[in-house]
C-alpha positions in Angstrom: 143.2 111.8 60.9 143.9 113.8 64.3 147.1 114.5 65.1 148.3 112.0 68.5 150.9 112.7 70.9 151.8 108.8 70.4 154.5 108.1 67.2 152.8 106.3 64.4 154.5 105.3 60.8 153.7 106.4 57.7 149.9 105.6 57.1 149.6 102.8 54.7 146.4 103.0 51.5 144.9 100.1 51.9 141.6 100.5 49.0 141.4 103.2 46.7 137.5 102.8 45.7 134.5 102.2 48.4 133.2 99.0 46.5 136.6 97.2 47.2 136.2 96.0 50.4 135.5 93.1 51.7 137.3 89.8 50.8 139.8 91.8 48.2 140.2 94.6 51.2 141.3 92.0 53.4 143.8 90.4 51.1 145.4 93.9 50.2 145.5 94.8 54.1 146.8 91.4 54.4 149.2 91.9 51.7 149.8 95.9 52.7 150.8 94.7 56.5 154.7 94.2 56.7 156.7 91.5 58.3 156.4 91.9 61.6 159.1 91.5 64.9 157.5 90.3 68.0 158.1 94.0 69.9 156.3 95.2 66.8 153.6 92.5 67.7 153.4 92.9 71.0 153.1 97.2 70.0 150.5 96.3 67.9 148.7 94.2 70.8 149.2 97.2 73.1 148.2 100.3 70.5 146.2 98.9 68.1 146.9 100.4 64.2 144.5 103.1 63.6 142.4 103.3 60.4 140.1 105.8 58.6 138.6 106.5 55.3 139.1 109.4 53.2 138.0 110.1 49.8 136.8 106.8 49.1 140.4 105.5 50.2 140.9 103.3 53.5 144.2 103.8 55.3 145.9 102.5 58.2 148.8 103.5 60.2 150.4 101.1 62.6 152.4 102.1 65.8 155.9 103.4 65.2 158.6 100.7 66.6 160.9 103.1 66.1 163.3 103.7 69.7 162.7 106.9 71.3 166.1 109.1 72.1 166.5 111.7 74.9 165.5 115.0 72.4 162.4 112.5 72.0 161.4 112.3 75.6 162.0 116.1 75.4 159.6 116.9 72.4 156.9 114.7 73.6 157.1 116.6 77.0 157.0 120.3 75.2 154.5 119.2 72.8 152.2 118.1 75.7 152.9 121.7 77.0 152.0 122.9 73.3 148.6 121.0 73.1 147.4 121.7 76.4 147.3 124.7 75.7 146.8 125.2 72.3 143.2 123.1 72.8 142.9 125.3 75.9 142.7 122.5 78.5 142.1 123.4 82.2 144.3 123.3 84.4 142.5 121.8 87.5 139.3 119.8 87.8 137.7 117.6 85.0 138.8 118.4 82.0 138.4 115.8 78.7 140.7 117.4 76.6 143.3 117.5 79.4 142.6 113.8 80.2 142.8 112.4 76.4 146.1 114.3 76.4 147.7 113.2 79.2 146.4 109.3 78.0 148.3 109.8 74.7 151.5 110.9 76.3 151.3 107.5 78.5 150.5 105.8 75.9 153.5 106.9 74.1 156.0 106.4 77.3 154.7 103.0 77.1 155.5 102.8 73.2 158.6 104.1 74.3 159.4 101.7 77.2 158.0 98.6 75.5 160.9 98.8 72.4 163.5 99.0 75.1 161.8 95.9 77.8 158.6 94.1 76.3 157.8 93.2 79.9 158.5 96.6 81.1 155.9 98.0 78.9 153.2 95.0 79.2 153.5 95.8 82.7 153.0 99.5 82.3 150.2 98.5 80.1 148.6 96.7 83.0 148.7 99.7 84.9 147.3 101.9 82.4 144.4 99.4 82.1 144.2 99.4 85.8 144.3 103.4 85.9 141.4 103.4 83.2 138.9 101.1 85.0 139.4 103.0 88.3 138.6 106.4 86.5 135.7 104.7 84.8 134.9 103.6 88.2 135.1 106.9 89.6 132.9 108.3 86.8 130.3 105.6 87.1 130.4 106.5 90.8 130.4 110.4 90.3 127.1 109.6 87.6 125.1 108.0 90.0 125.9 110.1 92.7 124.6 113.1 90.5 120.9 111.1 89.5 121.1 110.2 92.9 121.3 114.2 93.9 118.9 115.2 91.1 116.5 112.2 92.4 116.9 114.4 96.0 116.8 117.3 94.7 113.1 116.5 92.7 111.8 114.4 95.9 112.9 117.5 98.4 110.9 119.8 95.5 107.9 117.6 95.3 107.8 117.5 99.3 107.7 120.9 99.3 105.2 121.7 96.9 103.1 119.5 98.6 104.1 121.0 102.0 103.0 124.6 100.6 99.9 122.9 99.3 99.1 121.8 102.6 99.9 124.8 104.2 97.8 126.9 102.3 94.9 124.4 102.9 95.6 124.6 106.5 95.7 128.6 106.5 92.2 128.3 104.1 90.7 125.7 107.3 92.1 128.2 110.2 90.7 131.5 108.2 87.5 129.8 108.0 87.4 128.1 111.2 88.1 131.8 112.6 85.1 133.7 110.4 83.4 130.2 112.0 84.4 131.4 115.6 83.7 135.0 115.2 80.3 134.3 113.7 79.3 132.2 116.7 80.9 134.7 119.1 79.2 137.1 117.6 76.1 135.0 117.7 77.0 134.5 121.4 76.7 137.9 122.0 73.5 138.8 120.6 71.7 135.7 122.5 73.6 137.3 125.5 71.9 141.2 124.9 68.5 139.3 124.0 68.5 137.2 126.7 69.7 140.2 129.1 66.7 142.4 127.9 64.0 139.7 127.6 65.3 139.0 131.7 65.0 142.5 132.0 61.6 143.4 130.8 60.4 140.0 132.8 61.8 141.4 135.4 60.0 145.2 134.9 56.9 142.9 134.5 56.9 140.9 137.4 57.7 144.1 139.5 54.7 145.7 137.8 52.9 142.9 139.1 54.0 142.8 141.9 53.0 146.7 142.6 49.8 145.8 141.3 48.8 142.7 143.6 50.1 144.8 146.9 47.9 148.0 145.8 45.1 145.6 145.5 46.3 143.9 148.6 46.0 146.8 150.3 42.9 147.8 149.2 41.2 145.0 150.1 42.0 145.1 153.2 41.2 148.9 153.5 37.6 147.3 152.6 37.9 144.5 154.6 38.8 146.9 157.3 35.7 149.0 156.5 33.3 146.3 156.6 34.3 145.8 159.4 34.5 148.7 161.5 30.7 148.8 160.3 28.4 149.4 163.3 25.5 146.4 162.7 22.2 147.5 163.2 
């Protein structure tokens, strides 16, 4: 059994053999159980007795009623020192080994003060109940604030990924929106030159003709002329 900062009695063999349990294990725990004061009750109520099985043998080891003197207060304060670091607890932050330390030394200061004042130490009890459910509050607190982070934290990565997915599409849709543009500016520009030289050569052809229809203009009317300038006969 491990070693507790909180002073038990002298453990207490209950069975000897794994198949005698049940009704007969009962009546021998029964039986093994001393008379009881009601301080040693109301320890009892307030530590429960622990028990374990080894080698086929169940034992069980009930809260020391014992009353603590001043050197007693003094070893349970240097043996804290001892285990904390013997088990190499940390110093600051969370730390479970530090905490189930510090819970046995209260637990023993209430041990302590409970002999002396019953009330005393069902009141201390009290707050050491009150003390555990605010830490289990804070840890329930500090667990769903963490799957609330981590719930974040895999939205935030899932936006993103779909933000970069979408990005890239984008960029893909712009780079071939721009080949797009280029081609039909390029496009533009060849309709341009074809339509510049087609004007062009209408324009050479229509001056041709142009030349053409004044030369024979002209010599018409050099024949016109002619006739005439005839003398008639």
């Amino acid at each position: 059994m491990q070693a507790s900062l909180v002073k038990y009695n002298t453990p207490i063999l209950i069975s000897t053999t794994g198949a005698a349990k049940g009704k007969k294990d009962k009546e021998k725990k029964k039986d093994a159980q001393p008379a009881m004061s009601q301080t040693e009750d109301i320890l009892n109520s307030i530590l429960p007795p622990r028990e374990w099985t080894q080698e086929d043998q169940l034992w069980v080891q009930y809260v020391s009623s014992t009353p603590a003197t001043r050197a007693d207060v003094v070893n349970l304060q240097e043996d804290l020192d001892k285990w904390l670091q013997q088990r190499q607890a940390r110093e600051t932050g969370i730390c479970p080994i530090r905490e189930e330390l510090y819970s046995q030394c209260f637990d023993e200061l209430i041990r302590q003060v409970t002999i002396i004042c019953a009330e005393r130490g069902l009141l201390l009890l009290r707050v050491r109940d009150e003390i555990r459910m605010t830490i289990c509050a804070y840890q329930s607190l500090y667990e769903s604030s963490i799957a609330f982070g981590m719930r974040k934290a895999l939205q935030a990565e899932q936006r993103r990924n779909q933000h970069n997915k979408k990005m890239k599409d984008l960029q893909v849709a712009n780079k071939k929106l721009r080949d797009e543009v280029e081609e039909l500016e390029n496009k533009i520009t060849q309709i341009e030159k074809h339509e510049a030289e087609r004007r062009e050569q209408e324009e050479r052809k229509h001056k041709e003709e142009v030349e053409i229809l004044k030369k024979m203009n002209a010599q018409r009317k050099e024949q016109l002329e002619t006739m005439l300038q005839a003398p008639k006969k």
